[in-house]
N, C-alpha and C positions, 0 to 999 in steps of 0.2 A: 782355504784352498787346499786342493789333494797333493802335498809332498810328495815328488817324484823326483829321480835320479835325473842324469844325463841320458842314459838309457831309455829313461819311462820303467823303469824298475818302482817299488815300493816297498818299502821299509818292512820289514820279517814280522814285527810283531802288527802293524797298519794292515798288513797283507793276510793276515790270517784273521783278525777280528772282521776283517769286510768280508772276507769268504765264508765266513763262519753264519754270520746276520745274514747276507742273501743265501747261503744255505737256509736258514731257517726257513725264510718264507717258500725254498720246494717243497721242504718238511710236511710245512704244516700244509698247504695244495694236496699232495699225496695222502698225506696222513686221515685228511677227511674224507675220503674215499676210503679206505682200507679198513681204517678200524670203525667205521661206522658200518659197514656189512655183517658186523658178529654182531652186532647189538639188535641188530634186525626183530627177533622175534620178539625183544624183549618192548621195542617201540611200538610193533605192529599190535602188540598187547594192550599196552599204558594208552595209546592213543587210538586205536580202532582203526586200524588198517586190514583192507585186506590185500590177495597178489599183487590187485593193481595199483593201489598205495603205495605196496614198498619198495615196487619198481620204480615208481615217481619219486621216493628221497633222492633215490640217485639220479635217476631221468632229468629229475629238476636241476640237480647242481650242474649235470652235465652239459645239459641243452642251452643254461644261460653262458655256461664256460663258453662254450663252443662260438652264439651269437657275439659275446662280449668280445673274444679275441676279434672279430672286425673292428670294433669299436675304437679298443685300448690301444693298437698300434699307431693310429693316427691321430690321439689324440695325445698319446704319450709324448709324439711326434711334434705336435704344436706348442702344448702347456708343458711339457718339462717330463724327463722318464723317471724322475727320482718323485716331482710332484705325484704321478701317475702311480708309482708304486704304494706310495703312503694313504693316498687315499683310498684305494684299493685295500690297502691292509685298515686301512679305519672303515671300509665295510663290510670285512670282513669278519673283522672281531666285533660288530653292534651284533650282526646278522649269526654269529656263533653263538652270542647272550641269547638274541633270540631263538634259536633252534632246540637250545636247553632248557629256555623257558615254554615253549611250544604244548601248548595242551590240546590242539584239534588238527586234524589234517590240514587246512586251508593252512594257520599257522603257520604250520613246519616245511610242508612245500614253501609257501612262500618265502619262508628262513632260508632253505636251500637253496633256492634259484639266485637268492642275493648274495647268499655263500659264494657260487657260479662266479656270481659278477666279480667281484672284490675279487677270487682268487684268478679270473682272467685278468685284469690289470697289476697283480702282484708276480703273476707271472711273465709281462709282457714286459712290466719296468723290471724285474727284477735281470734278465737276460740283457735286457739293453745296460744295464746298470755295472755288470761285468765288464763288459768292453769299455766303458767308462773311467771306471776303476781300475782297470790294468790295463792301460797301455801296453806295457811290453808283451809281446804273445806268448814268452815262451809263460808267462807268470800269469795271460790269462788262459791258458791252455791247461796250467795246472788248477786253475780255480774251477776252468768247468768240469777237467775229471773229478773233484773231490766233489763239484755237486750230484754228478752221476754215484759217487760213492752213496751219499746222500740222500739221493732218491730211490737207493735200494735197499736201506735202513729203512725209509719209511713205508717201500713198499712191504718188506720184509717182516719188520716190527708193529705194523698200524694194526692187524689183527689179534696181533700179542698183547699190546698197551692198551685199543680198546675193549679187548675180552676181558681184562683184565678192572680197568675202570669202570666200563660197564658193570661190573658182578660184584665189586665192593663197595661202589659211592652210586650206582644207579646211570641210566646209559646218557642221560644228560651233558653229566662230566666230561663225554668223550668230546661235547662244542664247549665246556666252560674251561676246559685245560687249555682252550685257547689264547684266554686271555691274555696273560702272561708273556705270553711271547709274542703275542701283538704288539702289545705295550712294551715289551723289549726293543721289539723293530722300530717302533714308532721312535724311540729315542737314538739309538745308534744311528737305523741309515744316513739323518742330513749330518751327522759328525764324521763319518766316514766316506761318504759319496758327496761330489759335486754335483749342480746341475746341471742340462746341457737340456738344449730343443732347438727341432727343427722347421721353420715357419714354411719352408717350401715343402714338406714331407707331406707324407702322403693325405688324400683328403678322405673326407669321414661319409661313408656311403650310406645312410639310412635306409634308402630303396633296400640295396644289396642282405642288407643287416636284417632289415623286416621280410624280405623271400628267405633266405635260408630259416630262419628263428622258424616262420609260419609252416615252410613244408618240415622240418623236425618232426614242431611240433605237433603237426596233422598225421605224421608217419606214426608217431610211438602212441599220441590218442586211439588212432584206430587200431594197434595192434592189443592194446589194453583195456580197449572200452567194451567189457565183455556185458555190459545190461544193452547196447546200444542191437540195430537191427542187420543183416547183414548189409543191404542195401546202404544203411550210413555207414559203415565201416567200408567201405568200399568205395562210397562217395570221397570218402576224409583221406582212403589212398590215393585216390588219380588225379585229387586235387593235389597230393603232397607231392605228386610226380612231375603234375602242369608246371608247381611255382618253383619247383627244381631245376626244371628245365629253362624257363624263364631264369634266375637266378643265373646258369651258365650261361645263357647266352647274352646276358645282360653285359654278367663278368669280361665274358671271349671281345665283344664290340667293345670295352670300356679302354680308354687310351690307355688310362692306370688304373687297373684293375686292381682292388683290394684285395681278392684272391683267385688268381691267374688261373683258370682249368688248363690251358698250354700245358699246363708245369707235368701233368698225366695223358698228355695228347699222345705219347708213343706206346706201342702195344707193350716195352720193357716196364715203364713207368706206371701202366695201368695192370701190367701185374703186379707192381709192389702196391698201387692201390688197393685190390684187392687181395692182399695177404694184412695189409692194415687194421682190414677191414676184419678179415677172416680169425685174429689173434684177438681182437676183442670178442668174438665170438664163443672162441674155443678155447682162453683163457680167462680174461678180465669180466665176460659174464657170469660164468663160470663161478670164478670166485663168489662172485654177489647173494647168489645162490646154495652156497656151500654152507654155510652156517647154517639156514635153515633145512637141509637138507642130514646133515649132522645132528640136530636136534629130533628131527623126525624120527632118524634111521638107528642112529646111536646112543639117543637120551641123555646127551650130554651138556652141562651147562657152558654159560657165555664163555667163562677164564679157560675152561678146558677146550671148548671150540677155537679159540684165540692159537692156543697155544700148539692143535690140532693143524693149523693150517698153515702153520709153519712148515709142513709138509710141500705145501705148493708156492710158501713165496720166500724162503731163505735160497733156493734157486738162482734168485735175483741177485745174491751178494757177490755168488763164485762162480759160477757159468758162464757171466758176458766175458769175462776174459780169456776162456775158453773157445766161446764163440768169435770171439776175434781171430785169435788161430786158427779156426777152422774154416774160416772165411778168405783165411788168406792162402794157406793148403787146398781146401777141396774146390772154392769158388762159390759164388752166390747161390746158384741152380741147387747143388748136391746139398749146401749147407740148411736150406730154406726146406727143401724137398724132405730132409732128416727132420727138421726141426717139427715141423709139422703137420710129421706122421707122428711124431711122439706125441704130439698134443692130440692127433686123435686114438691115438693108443690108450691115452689115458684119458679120456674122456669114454672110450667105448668100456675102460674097466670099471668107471663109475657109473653107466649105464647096469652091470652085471651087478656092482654094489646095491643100487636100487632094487634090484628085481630079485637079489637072494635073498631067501631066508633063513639060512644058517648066521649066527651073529658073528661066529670066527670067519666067515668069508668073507663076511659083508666089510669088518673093519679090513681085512688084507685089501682086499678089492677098495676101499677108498683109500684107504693109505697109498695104496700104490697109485692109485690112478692120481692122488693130489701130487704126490710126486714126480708122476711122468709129466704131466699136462705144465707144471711148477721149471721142469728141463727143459722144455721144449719150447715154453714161451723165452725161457733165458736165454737159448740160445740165438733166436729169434730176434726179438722185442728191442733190443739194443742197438742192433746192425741195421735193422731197416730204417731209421733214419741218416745210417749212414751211408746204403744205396740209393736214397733217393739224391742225396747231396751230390754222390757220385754221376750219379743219372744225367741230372739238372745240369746245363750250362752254368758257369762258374758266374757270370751274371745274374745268376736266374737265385743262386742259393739261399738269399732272403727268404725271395719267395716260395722256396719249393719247402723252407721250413714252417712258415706259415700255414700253407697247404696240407704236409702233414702233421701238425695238430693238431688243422680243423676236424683233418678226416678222420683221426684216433680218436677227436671225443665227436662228433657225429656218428662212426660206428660204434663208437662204446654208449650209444644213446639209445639206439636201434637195435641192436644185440641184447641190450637189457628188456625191452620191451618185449623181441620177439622171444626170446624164453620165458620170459614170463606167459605168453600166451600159448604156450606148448602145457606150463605147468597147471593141472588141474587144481591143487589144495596142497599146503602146505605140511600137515599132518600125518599123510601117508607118505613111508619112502619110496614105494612102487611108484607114486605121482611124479617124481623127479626125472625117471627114465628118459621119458620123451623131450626135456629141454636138454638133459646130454647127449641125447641120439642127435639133438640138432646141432649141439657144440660139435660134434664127432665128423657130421658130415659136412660142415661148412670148415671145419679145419682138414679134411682130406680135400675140400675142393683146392684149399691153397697148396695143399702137396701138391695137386694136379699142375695148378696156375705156377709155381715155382720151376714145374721140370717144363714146361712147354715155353714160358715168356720172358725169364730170366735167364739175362745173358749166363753162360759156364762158368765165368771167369771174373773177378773183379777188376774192375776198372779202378782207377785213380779219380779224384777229384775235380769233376768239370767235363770229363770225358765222355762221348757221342757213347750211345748204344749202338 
């Protein structure tokens, strides 16, 4: 049983070893995203990928993340959230073995997409598993800021550690360093965490789960399926659009909806949807992109790309607290409207990277623009889920967080797709221009969307737009 105070306090050194282990498993969620995008050319190499391959490593992990959070909530719900975490993290480390061991396309996407899975239910238990664990708020308030610390190390460092693994032991290593801390987790969580489930919690929608999964995955098919004819690329959109819609409105009539569209019904709410949307765009694709765009343009190897992109995601460690301050000074409108001109500031300078030919511009002009685009999602990327919370009726708050991470990894699904299909070949750095001309302009539309739909002023917690 969890030793607790009179309080609901927990013991100094109980309390950091448990914050420490669900730290881990954000770690390692983040971590295979990040540093698997520098190893990109080296994969696309070993294993015979071409653009739209290696948009599907990540499309893959993404698209299952995204379907699986319907899943994991309610079943974590029934069968136990600690059950829920563990097995999630035991499919996540078979499906890391496999990813490393991976020798053909089918393989590795399907490594991924399993990856996807496992890290949507590590994710789902691992959140509910907090409040579990700390009762007392003030001591769970500190456990979730040290995961936010957390998750800026891995965003920060996963390009650095995999450039880095990648270029000395082979880009494998970057899923077989998982293991270990799988098998770490696997043994602390049930000594540290109790379990708890909720048999009247929510119920588990498979309709819902197979319309979202299916319009995804028809959206980033046809934005990728560059042998196909235009006619089926265009069938495979307006199908992706029919079961989308169908999915909403299935959601909006469902008593208990798995994931509420309400929670974006007001024109404040459907702009932060749209800036959601607009930061995976004009950042997190971006990223994806940058390595091999660095290798083209620059000639530089895996561990120096790594260490290179540090430029755009150390950002992440010292800014959100920045941007806290200036959320609560300038107000949402002014803070959002800034934030995401700088991302396409720096997006429109790596567009000029690509297209120079002088090599001392071309490095200022990326340097700088990984930097701005690296500021501007920082200041950004932190606070917007903490307008939406604000947004949301104070009932609604579960749900409105749910919502937004369906909607961060469905647009981080979609964004990687559509630049991909901007990008002609990977080899030339002039071919790069046109996915950052797209980053550029879908991050000035959320300038736009920021100064027109977002309230001036921040609201408190629970509070009406």
């Amino acid at each position: 049983m969890q030793p607790y105070a009179s309080d609901g306090t927990v013991g100094r050194g109980r309390s950091i070893l448990t914050t420490l282990a669900l730290g881990l498993s954000t770690f390692l969620i983040l971590f295979d995203v990040t540093a698997v995008v520098v190893a990109m050319p080296a994969i696309a190499t070993d294993v015979g990928l071409d653009i739209a391959g290696l948009a599907w490593v990540i499309d893959a992990y993404s698209l299952a993340f995204a379907a699986a959070l319907l899943a994991s909530g309610a079943l974590a719900d029934r069968f136990g959230r600690r059950r829920c975490m563990l097995v999630g993290n035991a499919v996540f480390l078979v499906a890391s073995v496999a990813c490393g061991m991976a020798w053909s396309e089918q393989m590795l996407l399907a490594a991924r997409a399993a990856q996807g899975i496992g890290a949507a239910f590590m994710a789902t238990g691992g959140t509910a598993l907090i409040a579990i664990a700390f009762p007392n708020v003030a001591q769970r308030t500190r456990a979730f800021g040290v995961l936010g610390v957390i998750s800026g190390i891995a965003m920060a460092a996963g390009p650095t550690l995999g450039g880095f693994l990648a270029s000395w032991f082979g880009w494998s290593w970057i899923f077989f360093a998982n293991v270990p801390f799988c098998l770490a987790l696997a043994v602390a969580v049930p000594r540290l965490v109790t379990e708890t489930n909720d048999q009247e919690g929510r119920r588990l929608d498979l309709v819902g789960i197979a319309l979202l999964t299916m319009s995804l995955g028809l959206a980033i098919d046809a934005l990728l399926r560059r042998d196909g004819s235009f006619a089926l690329r265009a069938t495979c959109l307006v199908a992706s659009m029919t079961l989308a819609f169908v999915f909403l409105r299935q959601q909006w009539r469902s008593p208990r909806p798995v994931l509420d569209p309400r929670v974006f019904a007001t024109l404040p709410m459907a702009g932060v949807a749209t800036l959601l949307t607009a930061i995976q765009f004009g950042y997190w694709a971006v990223l994806v992109y940058l390595p091999l765009f660095l290798s083209a343009a620059l000639h530089i190897s895996m561990d120096t790309a790594g260490i290179a992109l540090l430029a755009a995601t150390l950002p992440m460690l010292a800014v959100p607290l920045i941007g806290g301050r200036l959320a609560t000074y300038w107000g949402w409108r002014c803070l959002f409207a800034a934030a995401f001109g700088l991302v396409a500031i720096g997006d429109v300078s790596l567009v000029m990277a690509a297209l120079s030919d002088g090599p001392g511009i071309r490095l200022a002009a990326t340097i700088a623009g990984m930097a701005t685009i690296g500021v501007g999602a920082a200041l950004a990327n932190p606070q917007l889920s903490g307008v939406v919370l604000a947004l949301a009726p104070s009932t609604h708050a579960g749900m409105a967080s749910a919502v937004t991470f369906v909607v961060r990894q469905a647009g981080f699904a979609i964004s990687i797709a559509a630049l991909g299909l901007t990008l002609g070949a990977v080899n030339a750095a002039a071919a790069f221009a046109q996915p950052f001309a797209l980053a550029a302009c879908v991050a000035l539309l959320g300038m736009i969307v920021a100064l027109v739909l977002l309230p001036a002023k921040s609201l408190q917690h629970g509070a009406q737009a």
